[in-house]
N, C-alpha and C positions, 0 to 999 in steps of 0.2 A: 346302053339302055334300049329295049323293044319299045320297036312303035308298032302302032294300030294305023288303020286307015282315017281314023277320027283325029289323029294330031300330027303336026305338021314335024317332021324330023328338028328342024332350027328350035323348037318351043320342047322339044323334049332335048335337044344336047341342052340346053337355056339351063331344064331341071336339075339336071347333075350340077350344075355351075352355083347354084345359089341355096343359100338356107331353105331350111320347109318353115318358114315361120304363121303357116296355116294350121300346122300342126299345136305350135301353142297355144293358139284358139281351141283346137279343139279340145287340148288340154282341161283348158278354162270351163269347155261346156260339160266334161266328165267330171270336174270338181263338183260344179253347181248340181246336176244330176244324184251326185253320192249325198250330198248335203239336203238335197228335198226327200231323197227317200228315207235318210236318219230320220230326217223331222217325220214324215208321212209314217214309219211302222211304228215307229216308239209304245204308239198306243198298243197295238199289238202283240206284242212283247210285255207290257207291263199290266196288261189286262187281266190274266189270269191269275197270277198271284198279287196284285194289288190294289188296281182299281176296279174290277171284279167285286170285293169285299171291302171297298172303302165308299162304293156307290150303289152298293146290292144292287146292281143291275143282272138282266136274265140274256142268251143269249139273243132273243129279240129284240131287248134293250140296249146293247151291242152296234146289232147291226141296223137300226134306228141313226145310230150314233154315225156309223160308216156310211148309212146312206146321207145324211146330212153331208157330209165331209165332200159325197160325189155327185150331190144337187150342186154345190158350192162349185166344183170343179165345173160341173158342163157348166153354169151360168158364166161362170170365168174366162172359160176356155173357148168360149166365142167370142165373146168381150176381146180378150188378149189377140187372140188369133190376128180381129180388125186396128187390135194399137200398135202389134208389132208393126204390120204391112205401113202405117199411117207415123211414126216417132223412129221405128228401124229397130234392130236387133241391140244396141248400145242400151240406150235409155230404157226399151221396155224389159231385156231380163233384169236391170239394177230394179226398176220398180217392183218387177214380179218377187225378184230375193228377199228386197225392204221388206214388205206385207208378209209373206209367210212365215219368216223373221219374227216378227213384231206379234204374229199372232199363236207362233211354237211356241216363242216365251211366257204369251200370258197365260199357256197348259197350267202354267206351275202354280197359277193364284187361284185356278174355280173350285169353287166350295159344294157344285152341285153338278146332277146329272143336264140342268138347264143351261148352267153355263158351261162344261166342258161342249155340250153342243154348239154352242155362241164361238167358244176358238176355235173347235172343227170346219164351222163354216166360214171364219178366216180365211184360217188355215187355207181351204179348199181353194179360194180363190186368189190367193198369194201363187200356189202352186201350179195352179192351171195353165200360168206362162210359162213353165219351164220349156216343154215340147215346142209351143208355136214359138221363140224365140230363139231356140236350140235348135230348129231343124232351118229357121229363116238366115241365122249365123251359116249351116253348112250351105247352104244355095248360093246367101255371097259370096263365099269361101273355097268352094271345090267346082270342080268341074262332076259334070254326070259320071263320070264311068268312077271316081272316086268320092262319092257322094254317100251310098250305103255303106261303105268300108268304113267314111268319117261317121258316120250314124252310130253305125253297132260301135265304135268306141264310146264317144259319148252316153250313149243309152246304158253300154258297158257301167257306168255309173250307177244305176239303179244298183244293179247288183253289189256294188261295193259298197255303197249306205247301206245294202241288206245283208251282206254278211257284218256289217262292222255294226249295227246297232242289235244284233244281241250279244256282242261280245264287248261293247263297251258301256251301254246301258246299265246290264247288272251290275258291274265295276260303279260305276256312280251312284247308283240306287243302293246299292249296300253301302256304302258307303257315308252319303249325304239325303241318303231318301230320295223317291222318285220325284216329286216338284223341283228338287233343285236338277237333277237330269235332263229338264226343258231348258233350263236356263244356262248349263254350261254349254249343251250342244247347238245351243242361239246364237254362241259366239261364230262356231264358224262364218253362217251365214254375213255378218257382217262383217268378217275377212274379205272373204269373197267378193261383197259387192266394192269393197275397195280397190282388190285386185284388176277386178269386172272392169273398172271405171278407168285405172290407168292403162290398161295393157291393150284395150281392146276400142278398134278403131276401123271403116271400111278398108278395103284392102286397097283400091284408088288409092286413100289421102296417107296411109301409113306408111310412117318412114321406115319402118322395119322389112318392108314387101319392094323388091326391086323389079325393075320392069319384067326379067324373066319368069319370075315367081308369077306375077300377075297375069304376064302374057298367059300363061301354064292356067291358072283360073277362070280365065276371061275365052278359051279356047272354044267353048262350046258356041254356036250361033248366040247374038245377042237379042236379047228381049227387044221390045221398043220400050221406052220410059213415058207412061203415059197414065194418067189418074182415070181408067175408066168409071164412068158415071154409071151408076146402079148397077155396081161389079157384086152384090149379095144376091142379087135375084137372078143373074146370070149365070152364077153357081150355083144354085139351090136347083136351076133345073139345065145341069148339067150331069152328064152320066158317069165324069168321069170323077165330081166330086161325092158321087154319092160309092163307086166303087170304093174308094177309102173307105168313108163314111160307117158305110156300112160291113165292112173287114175290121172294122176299129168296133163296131156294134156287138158281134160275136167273139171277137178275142181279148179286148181289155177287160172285161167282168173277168174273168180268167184270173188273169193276173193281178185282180182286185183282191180277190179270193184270195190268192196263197200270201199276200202281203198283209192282207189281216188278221186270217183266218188261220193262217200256219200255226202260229204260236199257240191257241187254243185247241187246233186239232190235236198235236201233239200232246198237251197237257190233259186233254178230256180223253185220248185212245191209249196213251203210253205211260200216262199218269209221272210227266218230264217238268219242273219249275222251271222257274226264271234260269238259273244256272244250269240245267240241264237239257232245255232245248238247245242252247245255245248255239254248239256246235252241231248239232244237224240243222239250222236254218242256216247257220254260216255254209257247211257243204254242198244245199242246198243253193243256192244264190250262187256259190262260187262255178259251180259246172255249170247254170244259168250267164254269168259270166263271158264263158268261153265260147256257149251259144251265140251271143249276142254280136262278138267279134267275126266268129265264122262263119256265122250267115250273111252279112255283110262281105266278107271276103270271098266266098263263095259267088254270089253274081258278078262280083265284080272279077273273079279271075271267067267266068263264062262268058261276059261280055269280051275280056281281053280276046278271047281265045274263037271269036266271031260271032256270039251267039246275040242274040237281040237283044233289048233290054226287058221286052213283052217275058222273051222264053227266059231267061234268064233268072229274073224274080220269081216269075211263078212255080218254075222248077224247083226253086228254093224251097219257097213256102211249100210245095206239096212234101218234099223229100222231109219238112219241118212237123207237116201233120201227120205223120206215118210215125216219127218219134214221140211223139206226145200221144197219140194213141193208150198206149199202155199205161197211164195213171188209170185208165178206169178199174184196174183190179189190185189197187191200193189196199181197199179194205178187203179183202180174201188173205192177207200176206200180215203176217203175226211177228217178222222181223222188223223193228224201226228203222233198221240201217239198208238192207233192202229197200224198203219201203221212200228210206231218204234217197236212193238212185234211182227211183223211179221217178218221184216227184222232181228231182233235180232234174234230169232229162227232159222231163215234159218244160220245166221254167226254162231247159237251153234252148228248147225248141221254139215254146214262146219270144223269147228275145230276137232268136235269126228269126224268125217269121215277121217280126214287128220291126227289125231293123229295114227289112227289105218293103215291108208296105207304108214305112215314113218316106221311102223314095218316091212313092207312087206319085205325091202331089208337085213335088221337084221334076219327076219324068213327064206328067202331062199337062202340068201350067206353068205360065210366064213369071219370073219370079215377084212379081208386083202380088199378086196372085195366092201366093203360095203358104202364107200366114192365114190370108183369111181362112184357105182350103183345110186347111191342118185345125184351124178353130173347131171350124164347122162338125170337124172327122170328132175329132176330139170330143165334143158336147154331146152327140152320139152314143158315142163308147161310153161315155159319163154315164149315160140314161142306160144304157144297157146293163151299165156296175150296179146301180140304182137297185132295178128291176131283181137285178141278180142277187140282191145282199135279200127284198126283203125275200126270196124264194129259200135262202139260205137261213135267215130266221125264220121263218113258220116252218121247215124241214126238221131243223134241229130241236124248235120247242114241240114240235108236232112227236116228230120218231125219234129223235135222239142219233140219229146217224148219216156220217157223211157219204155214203153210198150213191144214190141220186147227186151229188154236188160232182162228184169225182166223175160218175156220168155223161155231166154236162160238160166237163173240164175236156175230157177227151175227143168228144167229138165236133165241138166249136170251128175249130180250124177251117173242118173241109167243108163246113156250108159257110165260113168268112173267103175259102177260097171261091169256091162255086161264083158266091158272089159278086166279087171281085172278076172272073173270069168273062161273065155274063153279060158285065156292065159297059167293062172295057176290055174285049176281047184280044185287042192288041199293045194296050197301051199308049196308043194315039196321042198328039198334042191334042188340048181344049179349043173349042173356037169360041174364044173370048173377047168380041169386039169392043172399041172405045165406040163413045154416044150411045 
């Protein structure tokens, strides 16, 4: 096995010798991942030819609807960010699954456009732990140089609830109708949190994790263990919290976009139903996918190979906003399957770009730290989806065309990079003191 100058040769012969039982963790958080996005697009997907015409809503009513769903999220997603860092990774994703759980199922009983808005903003906040509890798991879990690699798998999940809920949706929905479609795909989540609860345990206390394993975890310098006192207002005016923050401001509308928005693009440009999107959101999502993995493996073979962690990611991300570029001439191009490589491309690039700025808060805070950080980033990006949904209703009721959106879609990146670049030019540790 090659060693780095960052690990000690004894903790890498260690690796070979023993299970990766890190990796079934992160198994666990790619399940839970595929199962919030099932729950999260569904709307999506069942919007245009259903509830569309079961709630006479307009596109503005729509995205009304999405922005409630992503108030719920950022109010959540600081919320969580501070339960995970304060209850741990264990306790707070079972909580986060429970709740989004509990309020995917109750889709299937609203009688109105008032209430489908009342589960959305469940919903929202159910789902808002996934990330701060998912990325707080990889911190105790991996060391740094394999921290983005376990990221882009997990996150890797998104995409697999997104290719699988328009391919199993309509299959239930023709079948038993859309209401019951919330309620069978509810069952996952309560597998999951059963699983959640046995399998999964700090890596110290679990008997599955033998010293070598841990030593190989525990490698990186260690934090101090310490409950800093007014650690929110310490972050709030720190620069390296707002470099996330603010990359998460500019990119996740993005990806807000094409997880609600897809299904009706296609139906309203290509005149495609329930059965007929299908498979171009699956193809879609699946080269999204592959992004998600490769950009994640991507820094982490340039760090292997001596490059910093600073040059490393950012290298990533820009090589990430050069790919995603080209959605903006979506609408000039009259083939759908074209048009599906295109957009797929830009989602693989979204994902490596997003796997390597969930490391950022791992790369420059202590991991006490690191939940609130991702909260914070996270409620941000929420408000920016917000912002971005109603820009996308008054575009569509206004013109009729997704030109301007696709616009916005392609060039987000290089001012989330800019930003990112400006804030934390190297990628520095935070100086985040106790008292």
């Amino acid at each position: 096995m090659a060693t780095n100058g960052t690990e000690h040769p004894e903790v890498a012969a260690a690796v070979e010798r023993v299970g990766r039982y890190r990796w079934v963790i992160c198994a666990l958080l790619f399940a839970a991942t595929a199962i919030n996005y099932i729950d999260r697009q569904m709307i999506g997907v069942l919007e245009p030819d259903y509830l569309r015409h079961e709630f006479h809503w307009t596109p503005g009513d729509y995205a009304q609807l999405v922005f409630t769903f992503q108030l719920a999220y950022a109010i959540g997603y600081l919320g969580f960010g501070r339960i995970v860092d304060w209850i741990g990774a264990r306790m707070g994703y079972a909580v986060a699954v429970g709740v989004w759980t509990l309020f995917h199922v109750l889709h299937g009983g609203v009688g109105s456009i008032t209430q489908f808005a009342m589960v959305r903003f469940g919903l929202g906040i159910g789902e808002s732990g996934n990330f701060p509890a998912g990325v707080k798991a990889v911190t105790d879990w991996f060391p740094q140089k394999e921290r983005a690699l376990a990221i882009g798998v997990f996150n890797a999940g998104s995409n697999v609830g997104a290719i699988l809920t328009p391919l199993i949706v309509p299959a239930i929905t023709l079948a038993y109708g859309w209401r019951m479609a919330f309620i069978v795909t509810g069952i996952l989540g309560v597998l999951w949190v059963i699983a959640w609860l046995l399998l999964y345990r700090d890596p110290q206390s679990h008997k599955r994790v033998g010293a070598a394993e841990l030593a190989h975890i525990r490698q990186d310098p260690a934090d101090p263990v310490v409950r800093v006192k007014g650690l929110w207002p310490k972050l709030l005016t720190t620069r390296e919290t707002w470099a996330y923050a603010l990359g998460k401001f500019f990119i996740d509308p993005i990806w807000w976009f094409y997880l609600f928005w897809l299904p009706p693009y296609l139906h309203d440009t290509y005149h495609l139903n329930l059965v007929g999107f299908g498979l171009p959101i699956a193809a879609i999502y699946l080269l999204s996918d592959v992004g998600s993995v490769a950009g994640g493996w991507l820094s982490g073979r340039l760090m292997k190979a001596g490059m910093t962690a600073n040059k490393a990611r950012k290298l990533t991300m820009l090589i990430c906003a050069f790919c995603i570029l080209p959605v903006v001439t979506t609408q000039y191009i009259d083939s759908v399957w074209i048009n599906v490589l295109i957009i797929g491309i830009a989602a693989a690039g979204h994902q490596a770009f997003s796997a390597n700025l969930y490391t950022v808060p791992s790369d420059t805070f202590p991991r006490y730290a690191v939940g609130s950080v991702i909260g914070i980033g996270g409620t941000v990006g929420a408000i920016g989806g917000m912002l971005f949904s109603l820009y996308i209703g008054k575009i569509l009721d206004g013109l009729g065309t997704y030109s301007a959106i696709f616009a916005v879609a392609g060039g987000s990146y290089f001012v989330a990079l800019l930003c990112i670049h400006l804030l934390s030019p190297r990628l520095e540790r935070a100086k985040i003191t106790a008292g």
